[in-house]
Every structure is written in structure tokens, then in C-alpha cells.
N, C-alpha and C positions, 0 to 999 in steps of 0.2 A: 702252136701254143695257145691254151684258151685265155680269154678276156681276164677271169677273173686271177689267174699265175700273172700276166703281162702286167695288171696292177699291182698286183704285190712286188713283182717286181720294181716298178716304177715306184713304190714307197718306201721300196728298201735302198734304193739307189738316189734316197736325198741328200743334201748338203749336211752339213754336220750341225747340232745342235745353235742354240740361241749362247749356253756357254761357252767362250771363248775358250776358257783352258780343258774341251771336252776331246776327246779321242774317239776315233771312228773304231770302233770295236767291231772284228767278227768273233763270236762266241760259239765254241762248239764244247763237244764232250765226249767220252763213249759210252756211258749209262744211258744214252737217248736221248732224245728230245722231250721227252715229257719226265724226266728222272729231277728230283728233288734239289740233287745239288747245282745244274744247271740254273736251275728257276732262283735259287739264292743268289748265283753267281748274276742272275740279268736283275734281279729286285736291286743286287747292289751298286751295281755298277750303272744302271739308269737313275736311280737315286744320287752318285756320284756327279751328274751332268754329261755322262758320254753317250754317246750314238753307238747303240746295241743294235744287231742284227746277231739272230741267233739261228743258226743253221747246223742243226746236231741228225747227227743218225738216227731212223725213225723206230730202230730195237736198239736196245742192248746190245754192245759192240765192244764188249770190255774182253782185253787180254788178245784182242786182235793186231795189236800193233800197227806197222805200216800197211797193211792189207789195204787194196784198193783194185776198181774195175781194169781191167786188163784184155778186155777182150771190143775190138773196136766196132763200134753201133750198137755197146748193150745199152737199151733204156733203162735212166731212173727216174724213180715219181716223185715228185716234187710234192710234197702237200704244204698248204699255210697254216697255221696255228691259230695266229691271230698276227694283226700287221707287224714285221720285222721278224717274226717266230716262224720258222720252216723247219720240215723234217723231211729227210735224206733215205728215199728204200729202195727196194726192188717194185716194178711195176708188178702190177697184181697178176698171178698165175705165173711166176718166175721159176725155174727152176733152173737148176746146175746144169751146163753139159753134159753128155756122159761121157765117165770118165774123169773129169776135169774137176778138181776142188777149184769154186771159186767164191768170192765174196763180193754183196751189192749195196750200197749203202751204207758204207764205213765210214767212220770217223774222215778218214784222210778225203773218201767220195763229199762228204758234207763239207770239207773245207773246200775240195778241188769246186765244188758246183758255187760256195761263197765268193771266191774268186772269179770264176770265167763267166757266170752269167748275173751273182742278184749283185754283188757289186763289183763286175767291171767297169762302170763309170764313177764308182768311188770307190778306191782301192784303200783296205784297210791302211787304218796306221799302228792297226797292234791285233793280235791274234791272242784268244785266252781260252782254253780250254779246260772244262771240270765246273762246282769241282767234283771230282770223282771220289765217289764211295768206295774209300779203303786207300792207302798211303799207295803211291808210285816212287819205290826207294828201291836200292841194290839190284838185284838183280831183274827186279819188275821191272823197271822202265824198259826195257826189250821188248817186253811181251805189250806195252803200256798205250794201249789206243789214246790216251789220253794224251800223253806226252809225244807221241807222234804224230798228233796234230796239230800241234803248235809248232812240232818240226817242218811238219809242212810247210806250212807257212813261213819257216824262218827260209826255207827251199829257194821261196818263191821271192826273197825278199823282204818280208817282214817280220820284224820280231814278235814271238809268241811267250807266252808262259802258261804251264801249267799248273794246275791247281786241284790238290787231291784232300779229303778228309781221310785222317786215319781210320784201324780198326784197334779196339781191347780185343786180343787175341781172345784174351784168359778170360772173359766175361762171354765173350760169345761162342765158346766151347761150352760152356758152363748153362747159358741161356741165350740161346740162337736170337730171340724178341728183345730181348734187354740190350746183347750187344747190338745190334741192328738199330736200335732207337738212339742207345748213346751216340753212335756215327751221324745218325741222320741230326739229332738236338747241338752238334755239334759245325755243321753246316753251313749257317747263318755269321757265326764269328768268323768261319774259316772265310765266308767270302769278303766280311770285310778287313778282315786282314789283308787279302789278296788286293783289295782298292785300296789301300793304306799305302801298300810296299809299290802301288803301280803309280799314284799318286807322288811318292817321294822321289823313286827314279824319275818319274816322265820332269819333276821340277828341277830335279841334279842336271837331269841333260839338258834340259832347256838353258839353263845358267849355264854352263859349258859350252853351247855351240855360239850361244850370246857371246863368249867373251873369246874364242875360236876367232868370231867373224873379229869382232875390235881388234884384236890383235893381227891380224889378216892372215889367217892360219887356216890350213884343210886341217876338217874338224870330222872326223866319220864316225859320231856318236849316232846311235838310233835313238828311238822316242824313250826307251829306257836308259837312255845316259851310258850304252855300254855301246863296243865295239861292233861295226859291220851287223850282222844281225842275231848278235849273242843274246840270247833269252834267260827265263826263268824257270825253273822246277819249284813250285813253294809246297810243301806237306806241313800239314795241320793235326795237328792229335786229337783225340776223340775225347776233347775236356773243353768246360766251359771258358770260357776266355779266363776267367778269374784264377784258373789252376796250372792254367802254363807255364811253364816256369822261365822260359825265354824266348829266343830266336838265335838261332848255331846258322852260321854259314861253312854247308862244308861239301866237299864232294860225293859224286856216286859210287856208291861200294860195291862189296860180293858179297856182303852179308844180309842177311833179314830174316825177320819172324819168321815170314810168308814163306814157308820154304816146300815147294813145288817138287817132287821125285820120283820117278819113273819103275814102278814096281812090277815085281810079276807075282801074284800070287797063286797059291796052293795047289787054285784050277788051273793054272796056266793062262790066264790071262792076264793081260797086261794093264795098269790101272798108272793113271797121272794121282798122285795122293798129297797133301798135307803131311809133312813131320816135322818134331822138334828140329830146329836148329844146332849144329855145333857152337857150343860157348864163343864167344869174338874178340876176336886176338886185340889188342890194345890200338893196330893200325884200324881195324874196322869198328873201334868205338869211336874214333874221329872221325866217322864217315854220316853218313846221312841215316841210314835204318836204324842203330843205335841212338842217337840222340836222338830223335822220332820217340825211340821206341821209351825213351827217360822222362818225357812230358812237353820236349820243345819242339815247337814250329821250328823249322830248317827251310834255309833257302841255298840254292846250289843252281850255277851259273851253266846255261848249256850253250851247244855250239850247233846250230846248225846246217853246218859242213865237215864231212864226213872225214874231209881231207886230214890226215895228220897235221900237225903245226911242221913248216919249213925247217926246221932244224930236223926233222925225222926222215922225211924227205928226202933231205942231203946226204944224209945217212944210208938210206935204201939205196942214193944214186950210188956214193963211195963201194957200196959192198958190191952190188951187181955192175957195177962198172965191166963192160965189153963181154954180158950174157948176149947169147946169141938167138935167135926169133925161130 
């Protein structure tokens, strides 16, 4: 490892700020390391008084998902930005196996390398990722590098949340530059919105495990005031703070604008395209992409474990009761 990594490492592995109520942040994304709404989300959140290290993928890594290295002793490059800013790639002259689809330098790689090497002597207290250009609701959060890196982290033990700016569909069909600028002008709110909502849990949970301990009670709130390592999904709409019309708490749906479809066309090839959506049954206007898609910021509570809840569980065991191996 050269001198000048081993110091940045050793800068990113300090104590946490001079503010007492600051949070050790690791901050990642899948836009990149150098992507627009990263840089709002560290402008905000260093401005806030927390300890930012920001460690994001060194391309564009959007709609990758959990994707991460899988093949043991692959190298990745490490570069600095500037002290606490790192980005996450493939070492230069990289290519794929043959044969083998694989990917270096992902969202879940920039968090797994936050983790085990710039701060293993200071282990996050909160994971935030984004925010990402273009809403992560319905059926995108699957595909959603963004939000899968905050899973990561909830993996490993800590609570994450994600944080996405919307898109105006119907502007940026219409003017690819116009809708592209409104997302990006809209950015800047979306991230402090994001320190606002991180700010009011991290104070809920703090009073909570305060009064846990008085009462002499096991208390397993995380630094967001929520269960074991339950996080946060926040989507932001592509409007000036002043036109939003609210904040919905509400679940992940199957419905969305963004709606992804696997076509074959005329020549007979096969094309991933964009199409209208089917109108949304009244269940998937209470869901998260619809209210998005109305003018409100949505927040929607994730789980970091895969596992079904216990009661589902019991269920599987009842039914399969004495299947045999």
C-alpha cells in the first residue's frame, strides 16, 4: 500500500467531529463518486456537524443493484479525491474473465472497502447513500445500487438510508436538458431534507434509549430511533422545496412511472425499453411511486434482513412439516 493511500487512510479513520451530537457517516452512491447529488448529500451533512467519509463507486453504477466482486484476489483501486472523498474501481487495464459477467467497483465494493479497510478502526454509525438521480420506488429498488448500499450496510450491522431525487417524466421526454436540470436544481433540498429526517430520528432514538436505560429496560433502537438495523428509503421530487406538497410514509409498491419492459422488435431483437405504465389500482396509490409521483417526499422504512418476519416462518415450518431432504 503506497504512503500517500496509508494517509488518507489514517485521516479517514479519525475520531468523530468536535460536535458532540455529530454521527460518523460513511456516504456512498451509485451515480459515482464525482456525481452531483453525492457532493450535496456531503455539502449537507458536513455542514450538519457529522463526520463524512465518502466512499462511492468511481463510474456510474446505477441500476446495478447488489452487484459486488466475487472472485477472490481481484484488485481494486482505491483513489483519494480529496481527504475523506475516495472512489471505488477496477485497477487500470481490468477486464472480465472470459466468459464470466462480472462487476468491479460497485456501490456494495465502495461500501464493503468503507467498512474493512478506511474505517475499520472507526466503524460507522449510520450508512447514507445517494442522493441518487431519479426516485428509487416500486419496482426499482431491486435493480436500485443505491439502496442496496445502505443494505449493505444495514448486513453488516448498521443502519443506512437511502436517498434519491426524483425525475418529471413528462418534461424530460419532452426536453431531455430541461428535465435533467430540474432533477439536478432539485438536489440541494433533497439533501437537506435527508439531514432534517436524520437529525429528528437520531434525537427520537436518543430520548428513547435515554429513558430505556432509566427504566432499566433492553432498549435495541439503532442511531435512527428504529428497531435492530431497520433503515430508511427517502424519495425527493424534482420540485423546489417551496412546491411540495408534503411527506407520506408509506410502503414499497409494484407500481411506477419508470416502467422497464423487455421487448422484441420487428428485427428480432430484443430491447429493455421504457413504456407507459398501467393506470394504479387504488392499493398502489398508497404505496410509495404514486405519491412521489403527486409532488411528495415519501419516506418508507426498510429491513435489512432478508429473513421473513417470525410469524411467516412458522408458517413455512407448519406447512412443510416432515418434507424430506
Amino acid at each position: 500500500m503506497n504512503k500517500l493511500l496509508t494517509g488518507a487512510i489514517a485521516l479517514a479513520s479519525l475520531g468523530l467531529s468536535l460536535n458532540a451530537n455529530a454521527l460518523n457517516i460513511l456516504l456512498t452512491n451509485d451515480d459515482g463518486c464525482r456525481a452531483p447529488g453525492i457532493d450535496a448529500m456531503y455539502q449537507a451533512l458536513t455542514a450538519a456537524g457529522h463526520d463524512v467519509t465518502l466512499v462511492g463507486p468511481l463510474n456510474d453504477s446505477s441500476g446495478i443493484a447488489a452487484a459486488s466482486v466475487v472472485i477472490p484476489g481481484q484488485a481494486l483501486a482505491i483513489t483519494e479525491l480529496a481527504p475523506h472523498k475516495f472512489c471505488v474501481g477496477p485497477p487500470d487495464g481490468y477486464s472480465a474473465p472470459a466468459g464470466k459477467t462480472s462487476a468491479i467497483g460497485t456501490p456494495v465494493d465502495a461500501v464493503n472497502v468503507g467498512f474493512d479497510l478506511l474505517l475499520k478502526d472507526h466503524r460507522p454509525d449510520l450508512v447514507v447513500s445517494g442522493s441518487n438521480f431519479g426516485e428509487n420506488v416500486g419496482p426499482l429498488t431491486q435493480m436500485s445500487g443505491t439502496l442496496n448500499a445502505a443494505v449493505r450496510g444495514m448486513f453488516k450491522g448498521v443502519p443506512g438510508v437511502a436517498v434519491s431525487t426524483g425525475i418529471d417524466m413528462d418534461l424530460i421526454i419532452r426536453d431531455q436538458k430541461a428535465g435533467y436540470r430540474k432533477t439536478l436544481d432539485a438536489m440541494p433540498a433533497t439533501a437537506s431534507f435527508a439531514v432534517r429526517v436524520i437529525a429528528q430520528a437520531s434525537e427520537a432514538g436518543t430520548k428513547a434509549r435515554a429513558q430505556c436505560k432509566k427504566d432499566h429496560q433492553a432498549c435495541e433502537l439503532n442511531v435512527l430511533g428504529l428497531p435492530g438495523v431497520n433503515g430508511l428509503n427517502l424519495n425527493y421530487p424534482a420540485l423546489p422545496a417551496s412546491e411540495v406538497k408534503g411527506v407520506k410514509f408509506a410502503p414499497i409498491g409494484d407500481w411506477d412511472r419508470v416502467n422497464f419492459t423487455t421487448q422484441r422488435g420487428e428485427d428480432g431483437i430484443v430491447r429493455v425499453n421504457l413504456v407507459a405504465p398501467p393506470a394504479p389500482t387504488k392499493t398502489q396509490q398508497q404505496a410509495d411511486a404514486w405519491l412521489l409521483s403527486q409532488g411528495n417526499a415519501v419516506i418508507t422504512v426498510i429491513d435489512g434482513n432478508h429473513t421473513a418476519p417470525q410469524a411467516q416462518q412458522d408458517r413455512a415450518q407448519k406447512m412443510l412439516r416432515g418434507v424430506k431432504p
